[in-house]
N, C-alpha and C positions, 0 to 999 in steps of 0.2 A: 282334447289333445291338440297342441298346434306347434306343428314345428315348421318353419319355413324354410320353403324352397331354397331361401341362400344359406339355410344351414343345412340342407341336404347336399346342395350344390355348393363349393367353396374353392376359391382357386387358391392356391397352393402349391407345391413343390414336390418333388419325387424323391424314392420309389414308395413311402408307404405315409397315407395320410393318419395311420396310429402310431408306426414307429418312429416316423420322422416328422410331419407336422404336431403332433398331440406333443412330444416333448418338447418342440420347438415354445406352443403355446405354453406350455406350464411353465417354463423358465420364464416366460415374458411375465408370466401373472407372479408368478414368486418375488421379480422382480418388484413389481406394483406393492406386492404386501412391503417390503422391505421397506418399500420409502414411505411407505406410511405408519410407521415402526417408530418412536420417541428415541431409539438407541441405534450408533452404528455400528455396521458390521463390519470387520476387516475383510473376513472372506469366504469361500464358498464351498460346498462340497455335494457331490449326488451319486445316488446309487440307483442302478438299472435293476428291476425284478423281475420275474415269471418272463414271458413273450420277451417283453423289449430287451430283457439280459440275453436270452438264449439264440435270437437270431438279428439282436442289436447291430451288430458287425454290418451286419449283408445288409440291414434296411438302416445303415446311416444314423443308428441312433445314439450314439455318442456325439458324432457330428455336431446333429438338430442340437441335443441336450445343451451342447459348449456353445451354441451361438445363441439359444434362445437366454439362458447365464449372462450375455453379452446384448443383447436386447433384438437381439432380429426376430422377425414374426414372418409366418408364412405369405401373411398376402401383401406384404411389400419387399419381399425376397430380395434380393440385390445381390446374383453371383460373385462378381467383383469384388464386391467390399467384402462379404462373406470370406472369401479365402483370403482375404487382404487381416483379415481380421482374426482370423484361425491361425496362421502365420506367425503373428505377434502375439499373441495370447501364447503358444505354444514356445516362443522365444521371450517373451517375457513373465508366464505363469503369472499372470495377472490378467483380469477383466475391466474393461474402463465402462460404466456403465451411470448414463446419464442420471442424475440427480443422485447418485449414489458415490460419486468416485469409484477410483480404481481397487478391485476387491482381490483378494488373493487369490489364484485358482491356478494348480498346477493340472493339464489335464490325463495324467501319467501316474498320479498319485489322488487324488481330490474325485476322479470318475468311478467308479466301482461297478463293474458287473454281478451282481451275487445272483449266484446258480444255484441255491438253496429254494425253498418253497416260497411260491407267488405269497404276494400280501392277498389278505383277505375279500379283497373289495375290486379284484377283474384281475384278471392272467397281466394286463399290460400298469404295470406299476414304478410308481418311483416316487424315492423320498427327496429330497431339497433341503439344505441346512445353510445357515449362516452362523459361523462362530469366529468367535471373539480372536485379541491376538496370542490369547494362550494356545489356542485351537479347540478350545468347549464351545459345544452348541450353546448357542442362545435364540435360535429360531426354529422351526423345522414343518413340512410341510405335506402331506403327501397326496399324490395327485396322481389319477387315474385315464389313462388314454384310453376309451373305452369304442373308440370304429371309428372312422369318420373325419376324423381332427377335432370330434367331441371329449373335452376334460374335462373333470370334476374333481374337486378337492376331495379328501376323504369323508369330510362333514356333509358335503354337498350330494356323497356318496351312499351316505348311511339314511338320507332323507327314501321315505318311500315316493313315488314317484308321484302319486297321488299329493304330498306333503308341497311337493316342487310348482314354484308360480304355473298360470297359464295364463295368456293369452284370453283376452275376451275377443270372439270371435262370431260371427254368425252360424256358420256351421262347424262346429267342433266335433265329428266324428273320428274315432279312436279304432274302430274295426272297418273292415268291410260291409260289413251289414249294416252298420249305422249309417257308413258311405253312398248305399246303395238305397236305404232307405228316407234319404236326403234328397237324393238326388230324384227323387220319384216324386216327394213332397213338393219339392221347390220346381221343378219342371228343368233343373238348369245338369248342365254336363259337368264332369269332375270337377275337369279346369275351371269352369267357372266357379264352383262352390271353392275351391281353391284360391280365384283372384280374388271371389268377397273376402275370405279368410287374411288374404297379403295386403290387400285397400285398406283393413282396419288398422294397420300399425304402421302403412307406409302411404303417399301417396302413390296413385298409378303412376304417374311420370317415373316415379322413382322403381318403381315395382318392372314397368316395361323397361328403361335402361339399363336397370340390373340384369332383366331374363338377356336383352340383346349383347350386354357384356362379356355373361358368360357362353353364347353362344362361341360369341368374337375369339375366345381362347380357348374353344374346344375345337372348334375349328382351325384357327392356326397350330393348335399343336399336332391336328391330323398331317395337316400340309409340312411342317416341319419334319414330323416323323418318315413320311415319304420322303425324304427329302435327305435323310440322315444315312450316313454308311459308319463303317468300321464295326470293332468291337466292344461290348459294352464293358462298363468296367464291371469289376468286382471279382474275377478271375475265373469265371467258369468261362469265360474266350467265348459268349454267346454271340455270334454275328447277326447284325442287324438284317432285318431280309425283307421289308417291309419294301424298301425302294426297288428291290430286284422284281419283286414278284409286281408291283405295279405299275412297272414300267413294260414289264412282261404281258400283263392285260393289257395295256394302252398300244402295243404294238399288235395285239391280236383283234382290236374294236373292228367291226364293219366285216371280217371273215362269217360268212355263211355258213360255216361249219364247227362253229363255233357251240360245245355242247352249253346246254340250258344250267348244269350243275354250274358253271361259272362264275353266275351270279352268288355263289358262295362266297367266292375267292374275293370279289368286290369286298365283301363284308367280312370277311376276315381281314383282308388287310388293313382298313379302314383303323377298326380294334387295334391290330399289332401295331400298329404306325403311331398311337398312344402311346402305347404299354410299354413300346422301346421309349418312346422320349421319358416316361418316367420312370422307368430303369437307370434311364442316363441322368436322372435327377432332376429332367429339366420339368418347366412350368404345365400344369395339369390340374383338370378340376372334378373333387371330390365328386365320384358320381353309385355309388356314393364314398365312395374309398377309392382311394390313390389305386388300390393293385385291382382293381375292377373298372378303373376308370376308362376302359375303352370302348365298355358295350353302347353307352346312351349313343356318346356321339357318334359312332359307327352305323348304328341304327338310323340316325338324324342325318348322315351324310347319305348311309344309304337309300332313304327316301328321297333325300332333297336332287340327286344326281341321274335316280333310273325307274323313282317311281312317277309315272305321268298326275301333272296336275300337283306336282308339289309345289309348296309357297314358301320363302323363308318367314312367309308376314304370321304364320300359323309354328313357328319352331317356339314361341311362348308357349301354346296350348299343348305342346309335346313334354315342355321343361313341368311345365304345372303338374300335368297329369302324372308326369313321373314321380315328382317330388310326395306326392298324396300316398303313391302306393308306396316309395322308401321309407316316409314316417311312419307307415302304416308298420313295416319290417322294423323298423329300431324300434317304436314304441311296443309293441308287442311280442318280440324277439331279439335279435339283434342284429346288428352289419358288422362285427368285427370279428375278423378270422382266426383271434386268440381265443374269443369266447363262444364261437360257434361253426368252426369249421371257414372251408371256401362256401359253402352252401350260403352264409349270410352275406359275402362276399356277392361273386360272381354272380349264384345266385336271385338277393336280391336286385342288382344291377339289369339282371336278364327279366325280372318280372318288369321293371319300370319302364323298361325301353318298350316291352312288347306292347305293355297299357298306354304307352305316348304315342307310339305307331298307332294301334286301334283305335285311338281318339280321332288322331288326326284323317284316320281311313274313313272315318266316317263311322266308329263304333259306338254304339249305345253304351250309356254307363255298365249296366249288366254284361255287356260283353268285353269293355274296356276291364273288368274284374277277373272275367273267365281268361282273360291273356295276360293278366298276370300270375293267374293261379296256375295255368298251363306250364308256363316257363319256369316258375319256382321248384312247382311241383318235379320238376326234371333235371332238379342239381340236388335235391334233398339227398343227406349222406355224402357230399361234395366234402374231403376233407381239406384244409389247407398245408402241404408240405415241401415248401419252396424248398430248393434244394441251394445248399451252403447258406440257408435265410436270407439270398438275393432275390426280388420281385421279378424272378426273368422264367423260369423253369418250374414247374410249367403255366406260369399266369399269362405270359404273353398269348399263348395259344389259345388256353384256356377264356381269354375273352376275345377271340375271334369268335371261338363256337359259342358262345354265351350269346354275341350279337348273331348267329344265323340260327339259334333257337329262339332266341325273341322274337323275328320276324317269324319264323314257322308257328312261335303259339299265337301269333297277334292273326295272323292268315286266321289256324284252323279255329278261333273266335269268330272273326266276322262271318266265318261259313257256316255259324250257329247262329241260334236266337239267344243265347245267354244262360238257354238254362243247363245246370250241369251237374253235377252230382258231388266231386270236390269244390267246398268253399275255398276260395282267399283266405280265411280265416282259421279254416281248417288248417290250410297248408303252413301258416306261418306258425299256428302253432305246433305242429309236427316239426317247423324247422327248431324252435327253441328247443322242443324235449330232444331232438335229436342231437343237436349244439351239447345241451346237459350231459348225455351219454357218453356221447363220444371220450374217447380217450384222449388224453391231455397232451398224447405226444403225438395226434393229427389235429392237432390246433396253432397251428405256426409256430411250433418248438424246434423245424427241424430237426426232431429224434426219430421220424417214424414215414413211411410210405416213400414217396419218389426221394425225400431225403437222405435214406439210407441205403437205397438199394441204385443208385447213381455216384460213379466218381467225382468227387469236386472238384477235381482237376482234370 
């Protein structure tokens, strides 16, 4: 099994890397099939199913859908044009779309929400059509946002996973215990069996610019988020609170009386100073999902600012190590909050960070696994019920405490020797069967938990 770090880690746009990046990408790829298509299409049509119909609205996912139809993609995002381009699209019900010309798309009529039963192949679904100037299909597509900003076609969908290419790689393990029994083998730390795994398909030059890229934007979008005021949009009147409260700490530093819990508040902010900027839509990177995207680097900020002896020269062997335990959650479970709750969510998010801290602390692979298993183990049954299907209520919070549980399980690791009684393995698949369980409307339906028992106004 290998999935790379930059497909754990992805920079991208807000508030949700399934509702709003995954459609984004599928329009771009629909596009791709089209021109490679012998016959042209006049115009365009798509329908939202299961998750992305029912809390579409609140996560922008008609948005994504009309611009990705138009060809924008997430990691060359471009605000400006974006609304420059949505504007006209919606004044002229046409898409103008490179090699393709201008295609017909009214996005009032041509968009469809259907609130009927999810398609077969993951809660977050949508079909794509190109037809003719009668208005009969003559193409059609369906494509599955399934966590992450990861799509799949339907066909791509129906493959067992086992069926799906991999990577030739040096160490390919798939569980925890392969990880750990690797890493015993080879004498080398996560990360490192990680950088052999990233050196086979990229060079390092390219492998360390990348880790220090996305550093560069998880970073800036902490400092921006501190930095951000007002209201977010989408009507629940959420006030941003990220700059108040840490400019509140920064006015309290160097008091002597200062209690020890505070160092909470650090870490929570850190989180929400994220999780506002991609509420507000702005730029953010999959960590592994948009609405969890503020544990890692919270965690990484928190280290880098009040733990002694931190490096930024070592923030790669935090990204790596994270990215090992994330695949480790999507390959053998899942990260998307349609198909498994917030537990795959927030959740995994909280085990990667506590295992990048424990690396970096100085943890042995054995214990670098018991703090992931720590943290996971502590959201399992986590469901996700964003209230009006906006990314703000309660996931901002939600991954302040996600990063002050990472660091508590990444602690009470290294104050072990590794041995423990719940696997990683274990835990991840308790997350899947519980994911399975769970009811369909604590899975990002907005039908069920803080969704309905909250005014949306």
């Amino acid at each position: 099994m290998f999935l790379s770090v930059f497909d754990i880690f992805k920079v991208g746009i807000g508030p949700s890397s399934s509702h709003t990046m995954g459609p984004m990408v599928a329009g771009a790829r629909f596009l791709d099939r089209l021109r490679g298509l012998p016959f042209r299409a006049h115009g365009l049509r798509a329908s939202l199913h299961g998750s992305l119909a029912f809390t579409g609205v609140g996560h922008a996912t008609d948005r994504a859908t009309i611009l990705g139809l138009a060809g924008f993609r997430p990691d060359s995002y471009d605000h400006d044009l974006a609304e420059a381009a949505l504007a006209a699209i919606r004044a002229t019900r046409t898409v103008s779309v490179a090699g393709l010309g201008d295609l017909a798309f009214d996005p009032a009529t041509d968009l469809v929400f259907d609130y009927g039963p999810a398609l077969p192949g993951h809660a977050n679904g949508m079909i794509l059509r190109a037809v003719d100037a009668q208005g009969d299909v003559i193409f059609e597509e369906t494509y599955y946002s399934i966590g992450g900003g990861f799509v799949l076609s339907a066909a791509e969908m129906a493959k067992s996973p086992q069926a799906r290419p991999l990577a030739s790689v040096p160490w390919p393990f798939d569980t925890g215990a392969g990880m750990l029994a690797m890493a015993r083998k080879s004498g080398l730390s996560i990360a490192a069996m990680k950088r052999a795994n990233e050196c086979a398909t990229r060079p390092a030059r390219e492998l360390d610019a990348g880790l220090a890229h996305l550093w560069h934007v998880m970073d800036a979008c902490i400092d921006r988020g501190l930095q951000g005021e007002g209201i977010l949009p989408g009507g629940l009147k959420v006030r941003r609170r990220a700059r108040g409260i840490h400019q509140a700490l920064l006015a309290e530093r160097g008091r002597n009386l200062t209690a020890p819990h505070v160092i909470n508040d650090w870490m929570g902010v850190y989180a929400m100073a994220v999780n506002e900027e991609n509420a507000a839509g702005g730029q953010v990177v999959t960590a592994p999902t948009n609405g969890a995207a503020g544990v890692v680097p919270a965690v990484i900020r928190y280290w880098l600012d009040h733990v002694p002896g931190a490096s930024r020269d070592r923030v790669g062997e935090f990204l790596l190590t994270a990215a090992a335990i994330g695949g480790l959650c999507k390959h053998n479970a899942s990260i998307s909050g349609a198909e498994c709750g917030c537990q795959a969510e927030v959740g995994s998010a909280a085990a990667m960070a506590a295992a990048g801290l424990c690396a970096v602390l100085g943890g042995t692979p054995e214990q670098v696994e018991n703090a992931a298993e720590i943290a996971l183990e502590h959201h399992l049954g986590m469901t996700c019920d964003p209230v009006k299907g906006l990314v703000q209520v309660p996931c901002i919070e939600r991954n302040g405490l996600g990063a002050i549980k990472a660091v508590s399980a990444a602690s009470l690791a290294l104050r072990g020797d590794g041995e423990h009684l719940v696997s990683l393995d274990a835990c991840i698949e308790t997350m899947r069967q519980t994911g399975q369980d769970m009811h369909e409307k604590y899975k990002e339906t907005s039908l069920g938990g803080l969704a309905v028992n909250v005014p949306n106004c």
